[in-house]
C-alpha positions in Angstrom: -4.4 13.8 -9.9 -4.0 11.1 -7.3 -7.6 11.1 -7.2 -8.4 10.1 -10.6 -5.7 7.6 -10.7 -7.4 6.1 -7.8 -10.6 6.5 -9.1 -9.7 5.1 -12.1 -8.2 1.8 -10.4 -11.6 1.7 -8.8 -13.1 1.3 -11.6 -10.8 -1.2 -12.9 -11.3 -3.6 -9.8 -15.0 -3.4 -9.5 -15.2 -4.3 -13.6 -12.9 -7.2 -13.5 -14.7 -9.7 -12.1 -17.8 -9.9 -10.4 -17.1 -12.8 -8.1 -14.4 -10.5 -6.4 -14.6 -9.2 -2.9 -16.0 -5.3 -3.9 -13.4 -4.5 -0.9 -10.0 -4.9 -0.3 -8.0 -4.3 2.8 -4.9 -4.3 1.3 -3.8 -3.5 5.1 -4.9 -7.0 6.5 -3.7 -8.8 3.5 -0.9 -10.6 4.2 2.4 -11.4 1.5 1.7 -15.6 1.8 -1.7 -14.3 0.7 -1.1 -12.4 -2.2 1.7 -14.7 -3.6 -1.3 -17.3 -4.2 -3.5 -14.7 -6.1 -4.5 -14.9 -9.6 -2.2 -12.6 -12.3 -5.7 -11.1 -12.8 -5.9 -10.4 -9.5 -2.5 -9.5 -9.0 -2.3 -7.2 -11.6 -5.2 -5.1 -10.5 -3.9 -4.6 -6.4 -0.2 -3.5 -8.2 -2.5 -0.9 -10.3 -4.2 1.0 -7.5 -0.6 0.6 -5.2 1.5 2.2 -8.6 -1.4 4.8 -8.7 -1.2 5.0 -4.2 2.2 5.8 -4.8 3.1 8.0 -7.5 4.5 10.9 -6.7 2.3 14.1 -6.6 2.2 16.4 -10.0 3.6 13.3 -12.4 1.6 12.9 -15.7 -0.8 10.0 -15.1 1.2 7.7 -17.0 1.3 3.7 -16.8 4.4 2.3 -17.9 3.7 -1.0 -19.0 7.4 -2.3 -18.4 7.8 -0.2 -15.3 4.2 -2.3 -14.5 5.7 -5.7 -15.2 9.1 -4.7 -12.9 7.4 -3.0 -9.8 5.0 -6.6 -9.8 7.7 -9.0 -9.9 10.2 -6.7 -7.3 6.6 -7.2 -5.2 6.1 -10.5 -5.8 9.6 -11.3 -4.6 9.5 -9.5 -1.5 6.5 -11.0 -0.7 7.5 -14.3 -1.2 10.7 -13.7 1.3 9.2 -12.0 3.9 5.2 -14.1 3.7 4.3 -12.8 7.3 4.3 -8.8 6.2 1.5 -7.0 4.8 1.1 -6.4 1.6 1.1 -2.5 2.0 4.2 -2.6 4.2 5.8 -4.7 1.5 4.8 -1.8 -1.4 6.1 1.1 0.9 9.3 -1.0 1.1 8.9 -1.6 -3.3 8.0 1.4 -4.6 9.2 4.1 -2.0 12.5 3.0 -3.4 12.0 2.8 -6.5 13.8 6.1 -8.4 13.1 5.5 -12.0 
């Protein structure tokens, strides 16, 4: 299931926009970074990391307002801690998160 949800997020990147990187290191990217990114752009790394970091045998389900609150908990733990990686910051986000 992770698979496909990672596949599928794939597929989302390298469709949005063709002026885009067609990699990401999420590991070298840093929170000052992705603070300054486009919504677009922001929108699609919080898709593959909700899709990274759902839990094993859950229905592949995206909750749109689940969406909207895991971005801005991200956003604002990027934007307090700017020197940590953006991946370090999502294992701190949505590790936590229970709902």
């Amino acid at each position: 299931m992770r698979a496909i949800r990672l596949a599928a997020a794939a597929a989302t990147i390298a469709a949005a926009s063709p002026a885009m990187a067609q990699t990401v290191d999420l590991s070298a990217i840093q929170c000052r970074e992705f603070v300054g990114f486009s919504k677009e752009r922001i929108a699609i790394l919080v898709t593959w990391l909700e899709g990274y970091y759902v839990e094993e045998g859950e229905n592949p389900v995206l909750d749109l307002a689940k969406f909207s609150k895991d971005a801005e908990q991200l956003r604002t733990y990027c934007t307090e801690n700017p020197a940590t990686t953006v991946m370090t910051a999502a294992q701190n986000v949505f590790s936590k998160d229970e709902d």
